[in-house]
C-alpha positions in Angstrom: 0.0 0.0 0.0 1.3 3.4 -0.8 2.3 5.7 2.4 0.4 9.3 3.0 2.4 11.9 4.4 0.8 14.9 6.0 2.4 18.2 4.8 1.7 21.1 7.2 3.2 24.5 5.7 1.2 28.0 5.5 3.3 29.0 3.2 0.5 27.2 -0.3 3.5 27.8 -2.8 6.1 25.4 -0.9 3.7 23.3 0.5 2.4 22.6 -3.1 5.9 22.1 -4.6 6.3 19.3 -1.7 3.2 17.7 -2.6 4.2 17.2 -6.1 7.7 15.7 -5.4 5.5 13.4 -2.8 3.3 12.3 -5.4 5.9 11.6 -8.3 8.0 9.5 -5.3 4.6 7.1 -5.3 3.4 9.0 -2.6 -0.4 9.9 -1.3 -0.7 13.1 0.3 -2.8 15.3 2.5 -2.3 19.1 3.1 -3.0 21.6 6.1 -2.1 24.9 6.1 -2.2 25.2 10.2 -1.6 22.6 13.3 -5.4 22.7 14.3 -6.1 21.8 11.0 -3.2 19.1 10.7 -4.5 17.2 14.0 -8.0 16.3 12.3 -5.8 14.6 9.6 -3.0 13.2 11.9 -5.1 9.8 12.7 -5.0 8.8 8.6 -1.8 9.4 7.9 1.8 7.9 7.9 3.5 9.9 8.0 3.9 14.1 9.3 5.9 16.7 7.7 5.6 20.2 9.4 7.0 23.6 9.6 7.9 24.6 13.3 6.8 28.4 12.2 2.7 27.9 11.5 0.2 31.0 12.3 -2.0 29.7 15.2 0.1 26.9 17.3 3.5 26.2 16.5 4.8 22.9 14.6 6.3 22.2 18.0 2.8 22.4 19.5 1.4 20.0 17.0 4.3 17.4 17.9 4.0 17.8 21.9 0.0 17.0 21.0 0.5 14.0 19.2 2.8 12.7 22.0 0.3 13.5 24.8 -2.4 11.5 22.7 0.5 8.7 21.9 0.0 8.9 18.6 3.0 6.4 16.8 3.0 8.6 13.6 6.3 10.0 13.0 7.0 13.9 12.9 9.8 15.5 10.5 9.9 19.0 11.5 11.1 21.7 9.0 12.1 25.6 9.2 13.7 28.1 8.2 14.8 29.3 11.2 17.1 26.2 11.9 19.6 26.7 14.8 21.1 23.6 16.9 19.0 24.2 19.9 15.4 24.6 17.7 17.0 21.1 16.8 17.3 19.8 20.0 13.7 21.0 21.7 12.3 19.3 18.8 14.1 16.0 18.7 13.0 15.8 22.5 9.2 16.3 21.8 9.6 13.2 19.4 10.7 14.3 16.3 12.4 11.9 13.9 14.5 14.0 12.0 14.8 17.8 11.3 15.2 19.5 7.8 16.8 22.9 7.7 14.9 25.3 4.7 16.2 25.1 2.4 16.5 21.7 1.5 16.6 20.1 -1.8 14.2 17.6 -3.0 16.2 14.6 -3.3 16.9 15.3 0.6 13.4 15.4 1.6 12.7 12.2 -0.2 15.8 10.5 1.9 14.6 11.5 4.8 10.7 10.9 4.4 12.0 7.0 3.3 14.7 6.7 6.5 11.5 7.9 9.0 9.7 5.1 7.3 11.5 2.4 7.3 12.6 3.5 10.7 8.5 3.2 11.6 8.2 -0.5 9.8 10.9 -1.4 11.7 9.6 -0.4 14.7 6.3 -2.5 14.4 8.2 -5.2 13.4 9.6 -5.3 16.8 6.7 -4.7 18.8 4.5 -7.7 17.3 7.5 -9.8 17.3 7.9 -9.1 20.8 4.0 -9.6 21.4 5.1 -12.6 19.9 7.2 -14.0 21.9 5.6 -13.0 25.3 2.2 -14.1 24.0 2.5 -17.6 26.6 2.9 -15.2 29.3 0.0 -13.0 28.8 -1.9 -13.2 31.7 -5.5 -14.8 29.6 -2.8 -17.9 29.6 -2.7 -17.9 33.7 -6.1 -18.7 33.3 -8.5 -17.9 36.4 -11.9 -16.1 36.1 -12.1 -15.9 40.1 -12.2 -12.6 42.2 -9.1 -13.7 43.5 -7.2 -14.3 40.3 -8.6 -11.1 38.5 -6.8 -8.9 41.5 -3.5 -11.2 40.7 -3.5 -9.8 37.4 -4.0 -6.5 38.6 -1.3 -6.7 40.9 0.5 -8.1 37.9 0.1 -5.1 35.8 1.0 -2.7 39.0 3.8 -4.4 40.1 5.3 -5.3 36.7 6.8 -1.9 35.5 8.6 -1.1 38.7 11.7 -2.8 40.3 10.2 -3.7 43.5 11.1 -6.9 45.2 8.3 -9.2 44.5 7.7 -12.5 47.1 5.1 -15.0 45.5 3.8 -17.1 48.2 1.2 -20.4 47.9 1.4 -24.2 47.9 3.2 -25.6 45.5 1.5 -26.1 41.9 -0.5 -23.0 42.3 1.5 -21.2 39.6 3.8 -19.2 41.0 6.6 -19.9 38.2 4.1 -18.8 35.5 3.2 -15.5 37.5 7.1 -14.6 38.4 7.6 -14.9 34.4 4.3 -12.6 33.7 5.9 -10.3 35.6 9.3 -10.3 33.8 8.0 -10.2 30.8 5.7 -7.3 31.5 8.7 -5.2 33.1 11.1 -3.1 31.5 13.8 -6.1 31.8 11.6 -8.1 29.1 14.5 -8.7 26.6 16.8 -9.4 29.3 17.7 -12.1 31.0 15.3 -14.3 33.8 17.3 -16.6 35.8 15.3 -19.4 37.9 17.1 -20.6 40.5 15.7 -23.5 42.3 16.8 -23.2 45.9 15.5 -26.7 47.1 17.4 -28.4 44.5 21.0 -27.1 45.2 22.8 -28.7 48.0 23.8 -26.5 50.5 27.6 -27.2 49.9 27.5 -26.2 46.3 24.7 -23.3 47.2 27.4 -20.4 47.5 29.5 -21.0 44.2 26.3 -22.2 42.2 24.8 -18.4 43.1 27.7 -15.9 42.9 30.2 -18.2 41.1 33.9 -18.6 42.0 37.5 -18.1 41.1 39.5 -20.4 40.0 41.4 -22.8 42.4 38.8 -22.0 44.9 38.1 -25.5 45.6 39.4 -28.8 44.6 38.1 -28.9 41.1 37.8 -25.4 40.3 40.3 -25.3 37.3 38.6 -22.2 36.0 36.7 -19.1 37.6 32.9 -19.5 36.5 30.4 -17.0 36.9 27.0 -17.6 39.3 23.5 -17.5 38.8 23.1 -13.9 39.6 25.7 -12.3 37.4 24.4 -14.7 34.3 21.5 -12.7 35.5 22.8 -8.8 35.2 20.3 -6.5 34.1 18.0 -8.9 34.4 15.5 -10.8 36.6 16.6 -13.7 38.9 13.6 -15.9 40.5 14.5 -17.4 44.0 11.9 -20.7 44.1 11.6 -22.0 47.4 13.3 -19.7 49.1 12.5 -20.7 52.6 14.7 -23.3 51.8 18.0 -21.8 51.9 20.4 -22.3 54.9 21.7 -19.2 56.9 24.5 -18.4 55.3 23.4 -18.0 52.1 20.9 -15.8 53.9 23.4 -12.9 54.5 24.7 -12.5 51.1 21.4 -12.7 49.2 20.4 -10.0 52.3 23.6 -8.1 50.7 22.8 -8.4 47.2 19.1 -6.9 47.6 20.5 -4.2 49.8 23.7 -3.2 48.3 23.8 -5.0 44.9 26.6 -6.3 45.5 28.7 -9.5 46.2 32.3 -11.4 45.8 32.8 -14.7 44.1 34.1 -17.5 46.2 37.5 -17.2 46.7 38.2 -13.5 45.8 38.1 -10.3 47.4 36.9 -8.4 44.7 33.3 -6.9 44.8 31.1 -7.1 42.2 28.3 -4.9 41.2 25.2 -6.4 39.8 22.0 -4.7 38.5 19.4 -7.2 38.7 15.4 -7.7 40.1 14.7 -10.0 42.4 11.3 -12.3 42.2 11.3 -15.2 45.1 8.5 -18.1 46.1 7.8 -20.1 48.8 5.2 -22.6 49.8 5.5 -22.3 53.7 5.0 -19.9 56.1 7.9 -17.6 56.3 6.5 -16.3 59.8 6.4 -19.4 61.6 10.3 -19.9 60.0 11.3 -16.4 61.6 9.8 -17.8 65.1 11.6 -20.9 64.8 15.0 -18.8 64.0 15.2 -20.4 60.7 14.7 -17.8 58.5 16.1 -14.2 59.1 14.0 -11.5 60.1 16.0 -8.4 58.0 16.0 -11.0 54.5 12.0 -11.6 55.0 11.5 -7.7 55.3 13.3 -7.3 52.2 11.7 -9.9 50.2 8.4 -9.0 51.3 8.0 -5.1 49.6 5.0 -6.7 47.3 3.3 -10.4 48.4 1.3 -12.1 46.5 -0.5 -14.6 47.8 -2.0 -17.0 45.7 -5.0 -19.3 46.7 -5.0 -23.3 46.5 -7.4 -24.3 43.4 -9.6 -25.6 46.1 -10.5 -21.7 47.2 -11.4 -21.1 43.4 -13.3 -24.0 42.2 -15.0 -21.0 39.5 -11.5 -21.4 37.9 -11.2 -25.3 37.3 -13.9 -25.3 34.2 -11.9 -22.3 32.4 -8.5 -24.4 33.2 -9.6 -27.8 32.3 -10.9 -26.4 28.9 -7.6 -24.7 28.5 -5.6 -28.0 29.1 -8.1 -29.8 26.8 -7.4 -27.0 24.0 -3.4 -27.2 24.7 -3.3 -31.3 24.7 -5.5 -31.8 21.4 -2.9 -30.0 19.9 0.2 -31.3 21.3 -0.7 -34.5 21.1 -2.9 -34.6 18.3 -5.8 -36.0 20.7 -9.4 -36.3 19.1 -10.7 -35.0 22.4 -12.8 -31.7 22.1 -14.8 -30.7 25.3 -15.7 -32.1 28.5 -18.9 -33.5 29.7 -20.7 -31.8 32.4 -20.5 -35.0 34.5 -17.1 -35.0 34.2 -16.9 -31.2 34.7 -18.8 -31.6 37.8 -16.4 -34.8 39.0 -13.4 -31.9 38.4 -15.2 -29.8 40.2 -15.6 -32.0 43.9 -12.5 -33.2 43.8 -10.0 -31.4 46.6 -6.8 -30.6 44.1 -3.7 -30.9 46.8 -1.6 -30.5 44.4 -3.4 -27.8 42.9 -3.4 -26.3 39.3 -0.4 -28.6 38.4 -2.1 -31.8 39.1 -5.5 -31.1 37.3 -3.1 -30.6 34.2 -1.7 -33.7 34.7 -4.7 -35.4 35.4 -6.6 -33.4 32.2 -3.5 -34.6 30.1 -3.6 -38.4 31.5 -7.1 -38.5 30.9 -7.0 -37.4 27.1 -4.4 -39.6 26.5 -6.6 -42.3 28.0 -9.5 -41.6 26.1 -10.8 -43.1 23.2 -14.0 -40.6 22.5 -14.1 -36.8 21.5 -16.2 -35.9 25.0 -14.3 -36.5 27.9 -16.9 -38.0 30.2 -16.9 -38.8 34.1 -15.6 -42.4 33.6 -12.4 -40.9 31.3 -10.9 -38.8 34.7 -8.8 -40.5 35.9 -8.2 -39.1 39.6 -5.4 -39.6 41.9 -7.0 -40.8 45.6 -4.4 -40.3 47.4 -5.0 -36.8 48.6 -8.3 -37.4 49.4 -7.5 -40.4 51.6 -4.7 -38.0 53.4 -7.3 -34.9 53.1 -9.9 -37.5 55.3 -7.1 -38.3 57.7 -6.4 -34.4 58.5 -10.0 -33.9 59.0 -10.5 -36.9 61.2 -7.6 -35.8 63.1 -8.9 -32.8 64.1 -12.4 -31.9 66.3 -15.0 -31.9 64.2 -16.2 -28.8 62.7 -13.0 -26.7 63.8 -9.9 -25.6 61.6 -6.4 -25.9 62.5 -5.7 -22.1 63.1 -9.1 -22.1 64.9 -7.8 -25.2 67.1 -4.4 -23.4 67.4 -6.3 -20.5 69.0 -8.5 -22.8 71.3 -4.6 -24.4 72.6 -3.4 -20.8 73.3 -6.6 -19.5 74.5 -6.4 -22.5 77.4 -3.0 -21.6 78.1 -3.5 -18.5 78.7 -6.5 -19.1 81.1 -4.6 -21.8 83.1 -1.3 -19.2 83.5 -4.3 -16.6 84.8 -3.1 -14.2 81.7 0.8 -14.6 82.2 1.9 -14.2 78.8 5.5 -15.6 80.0 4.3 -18.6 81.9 1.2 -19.3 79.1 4.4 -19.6 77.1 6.4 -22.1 78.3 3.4 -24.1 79.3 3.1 -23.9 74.7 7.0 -24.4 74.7 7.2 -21.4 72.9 9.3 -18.0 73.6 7.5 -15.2 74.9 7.9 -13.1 71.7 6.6 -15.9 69.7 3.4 -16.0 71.7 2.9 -12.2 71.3 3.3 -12.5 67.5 0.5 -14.9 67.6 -1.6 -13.3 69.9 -1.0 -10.2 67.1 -2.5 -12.5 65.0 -5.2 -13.1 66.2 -6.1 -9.6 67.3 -6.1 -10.2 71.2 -2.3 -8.7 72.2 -3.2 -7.0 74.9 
């Protein structure tokens, strides 16, 4: 299709010498003698060429309005009146070139083709990169639940800032998919993520594996090697499991998200590192910081911005929007005839407890379809793990009937403290807990004093 450019001159003898050239270069054009006049064309065009000097507002004025309405259309501003700093105040409004009067024609054809090209390069990247993030567009963390539609706000929030970000929920609950959302609706997209699986590093390897080392460090180290985090400079580097880590390790993570900063074993040489830190657990990191396990100064600086995620068994809404997701992503990656799911079988999905949460109905949905013979997968196709339910019955028999565990917990310290006649300090050791851990708990549950 042929381009239109926009030419906006007062001056009708120039402006109609332009349009000529234009339109022998295989160009469409449109004309405006004045800015007001140019922004009821600016939408149909592709491109704008303007004089700065224009009775009414100034060119400048017509290229600070297009940027306040984010209009993608590039500007090439002309005048006569050229100086470097005219230049300057008009390449910083948005301006894609500048062309001194006068100019020759075979000039204002180069740089009307530069601008766009410049522009078809431009969308070129942003659908390629729409592209590539498209699996982490949050319709692909699929949830329709109150719950999961203020994740996704959070998401949005959270995503364009720097902020430390802790993730917390059981495990298959999605945290992994939500810590990449975030990266790849940040300013760090095209840079690099780093998982880093906490659990599954021994704690003897933990240190080198993160920050790297130098070489003859250790037995074995015949070259220095680079860790986790520096792999992950100017990026984003996801902590999984991060109640996980032992003590020491604690400190220098504490050091990186302070001072971004850090030494490779066996050197004294400090590194500087420019990276964002995501991090996930599935326990409770407060009952860790009671138990001394987990230190208090790293937990306040991973906590800026929680999110806690529910246990598919909160949002049973959300199981009939993911089970028809999974049955749309297995009939095509493994060519399955399956199409939909019965509503007995929906309603089979739909009583079932999920302890291993969003991860296992995608294992069950895939098991089932592979199972299958038909296109409907019915009740008898699902093909349900029993297991949790027979431990989920044990937990409730275990408990009194009708009552929670953090509303039995509370019955246990409530007893204690009637029995110690409201000594916090003896109601404590009668728990075998210290006295600041039975104040923390008595925060909790909003009866301190």
């Amino acid at each position: 299709m042929r381009a239109t450019v926009l030419v906006v001159e007062d001056e009708e003898k120039l402006r109609r010498v332009v349009e000529l050239q234009l339109k022998t270069g295989g160009y469409d054009v449109e004309q405006a003698g004045t800015a007001e006049e140019a922004l009821k064309l600016a939408d149909r065009v592709d491109l704008i060429l303007t004089d700065l000097r224009l009775p009414g507002q100034s060119g400048l004025d017509l290229l600070m309005t297009l940027r306040r309405q984010d209009s993608r259309t590039p500007v090439i501003v002309m005048t006569a009146f050229g100086s470097i700093e005219t230049a300057v105040e008009a390449m910083k409004a948005g301006a894609v070139d500048f062309l001194p009067k006068p100019f020759s024609l075979d000039h204002l054809m180069t740089v009307i083709e530069k601008a766009l090209e410049l522009k078809n390069l431009r969308n070129e990247n942003r659908e390629l990169r729409a592209e590539l993030s498209q699996r982490y567009e949050f319709d692909n963390i699929v949830g329709r639940s109150d719950a999961m539609r203020e994740i996704f706000a959070t998401i949005e929030r959270v995503a364009p800032t720097r902020a430390t970000v802790l993730l917390c929920g059981e495990s298959g609950v999605g945290k992994d998919m939500i810590a990449r959302a975030i990266h790849h609706h940040s300013p760090r997209a095209d840079r690099p993520f780093v998982k880093i699986n906490c659990t599954a590093l021994p704690e003897n390897l933990m240190e080198s594996e993160l920050f790297g080392y130098e070489k003859g460090a250790f037995t074995g180290a015949n070259t220095s090697k680079p860790g986790k985090f520096e792999q992950a400079d100017t990026g984003t580097v996801f902590l999984d499991e991060i109640g996980d880590v032992p003590g020491s390790i604690q400190v220098k993570l504490l050091r990186i998200l302070q001072e971004r900063e850090f030494e490779r074993l066996g050197s004294n040489k400090t590194r500087h590192i420019d990276v964002r830190v995501l991090a996930a657990t599935n326990v409770d990191l407060r009952a860790a910081l009671e138990q001394g396990t987990f230190r208090e100064d790293l937990y306040y600086r991973l906590n800026v911005l929680p999110i806690n995620i529910p246990p598919l068994r909160d949002r049973k809404e959300d199981i009939p929007f993911l089970a028809n997701h999974f049955v749309r992503k297995f009939r095509k990656d493994l060519g399955s005839r399956v199409e939909s799911i019965s509503e007995g079988a929906m309603e089979r999905l739909m009583s079932y407890q999920w302890a291993g949460n969003v991860r296992e109905l995608e294992n069950v949905i895939e098991r089932s379809i592979v199972l299958s013979s038909g296109a409907v997968l019915e009740a008898a196709d699902i093909k349900l793990d029993i297991a949790p339910k027979a431990r989920a019955a044990a937990v409730d028999s275990f408990l009194p009937e009708g009552m929670t565990l953090d509303q039995f917990e509370q019955s246990i310290i409530k007893e204690a403290l009637h029995r110690a006649n409201g000594n916090k300090s003896q109601a404590a050791r009668l728990l075998g807990l210290t006295r600041n851990a039975l104040r923390y708990r008595l925060t909790q549950m909003g009866i301190e004093s």
